[in-house]
C-alpha positions in Angstrom: 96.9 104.7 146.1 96.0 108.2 145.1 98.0 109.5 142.7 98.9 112.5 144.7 100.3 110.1 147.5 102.2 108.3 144.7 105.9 107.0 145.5 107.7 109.8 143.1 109.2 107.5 140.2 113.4 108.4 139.8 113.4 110.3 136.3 116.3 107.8 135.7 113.8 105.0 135.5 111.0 106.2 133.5 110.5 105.0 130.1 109.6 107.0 127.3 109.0 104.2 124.5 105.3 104.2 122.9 103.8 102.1 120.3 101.0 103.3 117.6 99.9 100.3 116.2 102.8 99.1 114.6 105.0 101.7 114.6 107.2 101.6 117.9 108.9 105.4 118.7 111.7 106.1 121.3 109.8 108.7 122.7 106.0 110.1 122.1 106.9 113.7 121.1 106.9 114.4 116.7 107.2 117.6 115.5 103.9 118.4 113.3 103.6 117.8 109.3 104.3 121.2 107.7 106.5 123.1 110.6 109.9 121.4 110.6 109.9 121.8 106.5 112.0 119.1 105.8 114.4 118.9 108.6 116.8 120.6 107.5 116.8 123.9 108.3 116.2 123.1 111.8 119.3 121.0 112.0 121.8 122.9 113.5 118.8 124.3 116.3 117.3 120.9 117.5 119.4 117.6 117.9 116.9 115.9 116.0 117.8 112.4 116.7 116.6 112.8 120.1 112.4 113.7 118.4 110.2 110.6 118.6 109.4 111.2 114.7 109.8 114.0 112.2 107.3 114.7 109.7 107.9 116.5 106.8 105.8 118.6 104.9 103.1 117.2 103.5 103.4 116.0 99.8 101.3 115.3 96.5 101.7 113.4 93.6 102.3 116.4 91.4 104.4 119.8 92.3 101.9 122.3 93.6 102.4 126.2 94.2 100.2 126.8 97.0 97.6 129.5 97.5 98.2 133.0 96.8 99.5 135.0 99.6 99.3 136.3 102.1 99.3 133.0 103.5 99.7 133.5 107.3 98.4 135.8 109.8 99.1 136.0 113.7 95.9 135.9 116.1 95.3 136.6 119.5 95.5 132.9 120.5 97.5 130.9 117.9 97.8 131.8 113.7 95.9 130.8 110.7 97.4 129.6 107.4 96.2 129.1 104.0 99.8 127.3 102.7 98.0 125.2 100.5 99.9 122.3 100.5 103.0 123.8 98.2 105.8 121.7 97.3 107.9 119.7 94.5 105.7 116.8 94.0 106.5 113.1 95.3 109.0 112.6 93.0 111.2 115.3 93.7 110.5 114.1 97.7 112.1 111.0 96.9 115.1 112.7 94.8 115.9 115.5 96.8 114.4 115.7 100.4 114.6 111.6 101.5 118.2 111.0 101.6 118.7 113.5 104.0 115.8 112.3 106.4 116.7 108.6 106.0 120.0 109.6 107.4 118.8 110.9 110.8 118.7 108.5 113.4 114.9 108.9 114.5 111.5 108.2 113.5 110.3 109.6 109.9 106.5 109.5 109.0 105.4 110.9 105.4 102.9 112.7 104.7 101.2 112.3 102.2 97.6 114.2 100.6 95.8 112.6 97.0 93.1 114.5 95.1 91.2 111.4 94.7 91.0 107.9 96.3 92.9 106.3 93.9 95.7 109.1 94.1 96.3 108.3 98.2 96.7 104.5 97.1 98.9 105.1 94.1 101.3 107.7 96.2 101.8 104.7 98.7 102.7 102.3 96.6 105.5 104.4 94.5 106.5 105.0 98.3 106.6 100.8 99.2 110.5 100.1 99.9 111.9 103.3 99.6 114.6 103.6 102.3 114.1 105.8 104.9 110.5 105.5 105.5 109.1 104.0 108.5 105.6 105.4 108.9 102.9 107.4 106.6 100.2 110.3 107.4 97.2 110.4 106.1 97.0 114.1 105.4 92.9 113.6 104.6 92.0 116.8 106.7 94.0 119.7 105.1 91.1 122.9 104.8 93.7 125.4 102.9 92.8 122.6 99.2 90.1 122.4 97.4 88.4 118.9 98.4 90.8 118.9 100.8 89.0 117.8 104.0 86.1 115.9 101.6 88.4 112.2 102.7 87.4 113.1 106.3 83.9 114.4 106.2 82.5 110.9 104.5 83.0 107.9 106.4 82.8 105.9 103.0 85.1 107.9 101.7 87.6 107.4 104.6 87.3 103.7 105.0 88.0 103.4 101.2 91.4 105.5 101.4 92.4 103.9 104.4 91.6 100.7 103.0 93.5 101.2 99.6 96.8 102.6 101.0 96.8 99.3 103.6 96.2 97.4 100.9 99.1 99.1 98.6 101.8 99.4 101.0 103.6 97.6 104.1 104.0 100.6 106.4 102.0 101.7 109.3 99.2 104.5 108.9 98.4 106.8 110.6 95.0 108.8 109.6 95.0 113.0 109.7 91.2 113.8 110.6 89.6 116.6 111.0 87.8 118.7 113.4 85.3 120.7 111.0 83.2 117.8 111.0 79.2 117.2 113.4 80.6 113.5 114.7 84.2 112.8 114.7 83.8 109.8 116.1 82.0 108.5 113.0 85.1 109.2 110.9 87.7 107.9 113.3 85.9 104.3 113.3 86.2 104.0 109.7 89.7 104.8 109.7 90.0 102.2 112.2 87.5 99.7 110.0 90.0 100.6 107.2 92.9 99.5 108.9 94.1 102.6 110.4 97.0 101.7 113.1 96.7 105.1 114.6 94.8 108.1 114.1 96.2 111.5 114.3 94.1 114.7 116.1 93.7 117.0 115.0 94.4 119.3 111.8 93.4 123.1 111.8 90.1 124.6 112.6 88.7 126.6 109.5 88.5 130.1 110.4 89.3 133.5 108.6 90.4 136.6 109.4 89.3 140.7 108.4 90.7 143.8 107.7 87.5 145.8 109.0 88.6 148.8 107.4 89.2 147.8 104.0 86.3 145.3 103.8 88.4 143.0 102.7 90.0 139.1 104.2 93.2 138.8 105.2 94.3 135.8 103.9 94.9 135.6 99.7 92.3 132.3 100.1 89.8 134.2 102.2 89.6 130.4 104.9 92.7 129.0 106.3 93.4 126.6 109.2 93.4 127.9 112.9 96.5 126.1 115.1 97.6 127.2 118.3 96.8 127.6 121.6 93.2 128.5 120.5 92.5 125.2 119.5 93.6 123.2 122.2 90.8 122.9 124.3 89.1 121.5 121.1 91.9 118.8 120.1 91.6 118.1 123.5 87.6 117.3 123.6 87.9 115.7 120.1 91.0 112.9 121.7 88.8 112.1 125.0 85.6 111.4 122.9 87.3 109.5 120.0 89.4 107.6 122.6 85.9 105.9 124.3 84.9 105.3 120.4 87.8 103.1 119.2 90.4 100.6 119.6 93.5 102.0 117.8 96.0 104.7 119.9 95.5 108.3 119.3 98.5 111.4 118.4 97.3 114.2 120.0 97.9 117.7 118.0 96.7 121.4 118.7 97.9 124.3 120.8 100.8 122.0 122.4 104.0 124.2 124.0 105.0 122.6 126.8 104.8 119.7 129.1 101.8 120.7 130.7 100.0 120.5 127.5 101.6 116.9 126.6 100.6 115.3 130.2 97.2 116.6 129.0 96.8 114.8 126.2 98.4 111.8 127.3 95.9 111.5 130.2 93.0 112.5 127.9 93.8 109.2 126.0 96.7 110.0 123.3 99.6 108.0 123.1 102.0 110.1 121.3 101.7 114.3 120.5 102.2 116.5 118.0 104.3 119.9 118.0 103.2 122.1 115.3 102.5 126.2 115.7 105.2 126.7 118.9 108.2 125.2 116.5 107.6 128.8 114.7 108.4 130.8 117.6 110.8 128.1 120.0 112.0 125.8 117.7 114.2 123.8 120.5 110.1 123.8 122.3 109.9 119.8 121.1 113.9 119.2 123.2 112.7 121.0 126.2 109.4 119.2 126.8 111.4 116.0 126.5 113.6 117.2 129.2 110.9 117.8 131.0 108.8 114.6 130.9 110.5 112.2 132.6 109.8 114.3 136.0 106.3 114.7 135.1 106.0 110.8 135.0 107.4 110.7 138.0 105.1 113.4 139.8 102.6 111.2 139.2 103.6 108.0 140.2 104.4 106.4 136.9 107.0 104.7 135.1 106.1 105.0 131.7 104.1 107.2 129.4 102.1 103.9 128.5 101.5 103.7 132.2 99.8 107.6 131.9 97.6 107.1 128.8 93.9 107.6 129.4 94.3 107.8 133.0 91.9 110.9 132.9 88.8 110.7 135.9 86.2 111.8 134.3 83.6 111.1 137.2 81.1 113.7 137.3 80.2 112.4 141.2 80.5 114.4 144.1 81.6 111.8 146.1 84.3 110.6 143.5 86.2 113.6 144.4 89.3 113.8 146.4 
């Protein structure tokens, strides 16, 4: 039956459960590494045990400060950042910011970003059995670091990190890639070959911005990382072509605000999605699209978002039309 002639499915009935890899979440909606900080000060906006999975800003083994500012700028589609990665360091993580996280009742998947190899492996295991820690990011991708993206460019270089952190700890991974690569196919099938239970797409878009006038950038670090609407079209291209190249489910991110944009992913091929850029400007965006998904499974005939994922006809043929 056509999906347009679908029975519609009571909202009551749908079920929102997803599973990446080994990491089961209630529901496939996360709010973006980087744009929730670290929960807290969204607390009293967002009933946060309702989010499929939080994830804090991204951390590193040692404290860093960032780049200099200015850091972000507004464009005409979306905004670019050159945050650099600032925060305490892992230890201070683990002190100060994980108690708080391990108490919420949802989902909480760490980021975490090495300088080398050996760094990614040796953050997971300081990480191994500390409570409140269900999931980790791969944050291989970020453009606002020096070497930053280098773990997502090489396909050696990925497998190895991948590889390493499976090896060092017991929790799922999920692998941050990037979209300033020729093939990103090539890259997402060594993170699966590495043991990759998920893969994550995708971070920023390098890009910088002017002022014509003075003849001088914007930004304090001349590049930062596009997000917003801008990039959607792109996170969307990258999740339908990675999603014919491997095995392992997909989290859609990039220029998501609504459930428009979620249904999209999810019948381009991703599993679970992403909020990042609209938290800054409707923080209760990730609440409302929840509210709003059980109808759109419905519209369509469907049950479950499983039911939805990489349902996308992508038949060129005339005569495949309705």
């Amino acid at each position: 039956m056509p999906l347009s002639q679908a029975e519609p499915v009571r909202t009551a009935e749908a079920r929102l459960d997803v599973q990446l890899g080994r990491l089961r979440l209630a529901n496939p909606i996360m709010v973006a590494s980087g744009t929730f900080g670290y929960a807290r000060e969204m607390a009293g906006l967002v009933d946060l045990s309702r989010l499929g999975a939080i994830l804090p800003k991204t951390i590193t083994r040692q404290p860093r400060p960032g780049n200099p500012p200015p850091r972000t700028i507004e464009t005409a589609a979306g905004m670019l950042n050159s945050i650099g990665l600032d925060n305490d360091g892992l230890e201070a993580f683990v002190e100060r910011q994980l108690p708080y996280l391990a108490s919420l009742k949802t989902t909480i998947v760490v980021s975490i970003a090495g300088e080398s190899c050996e760094e990614f492996v040796e953050m997971a295991a300081r990480l191994e059995g500390v409570p409140g820690i269900d999931a980790l990011e791969l944050n291989m991708s970020c453009p606002n670091v020096s070497h930053g993206v280098d773990f997502a460019t090489d396909p050696r270089l990925c497998e190895r990190v991948v590889s390493g952190v499976r090896k060092a700890c017991s929790y799922p991974i999920l692998a941050k890639l990037t979209p300033n690569v020729t093939d990103v196919t090539v890259i997402a099938r060594a993170a699966e070959a590495g043991g990759a239970d998920a893969l994550s797409l995708i971070n920023t878009c390098l890009g910088m911005a002017v002022h014509w006038r003075r003849r001088r950038p914007v930004l304090g670090n001349v590049l930062g990382g596009l997000s917003g609407p801008a990039i959607k079209p792109i996170a969307l291209r990258i999740v339908y072509q990675v999603a014919k190249a491997v095995k392992i489910p997909l989290v859609g991110i990039g220029g998501i605000a609504g459930i428009d944009d979620v249904m999209e992913f999810l019948i381009t091929g991703a599993t679970a999605v992403q909020v990042g850029t609209a938290n800054f400007y409707n923080p209760t965006v990730c609440t409302r699209i929840l509210d709003a998904l059980p109808a759109a499974l419905g519209e369509l005939g469907m049950r479950s978002v499983a039911d939805v994922v990489g349902t996308l006809d992508a038949d060129p043929s005339p005569l495949h039309r309705d």
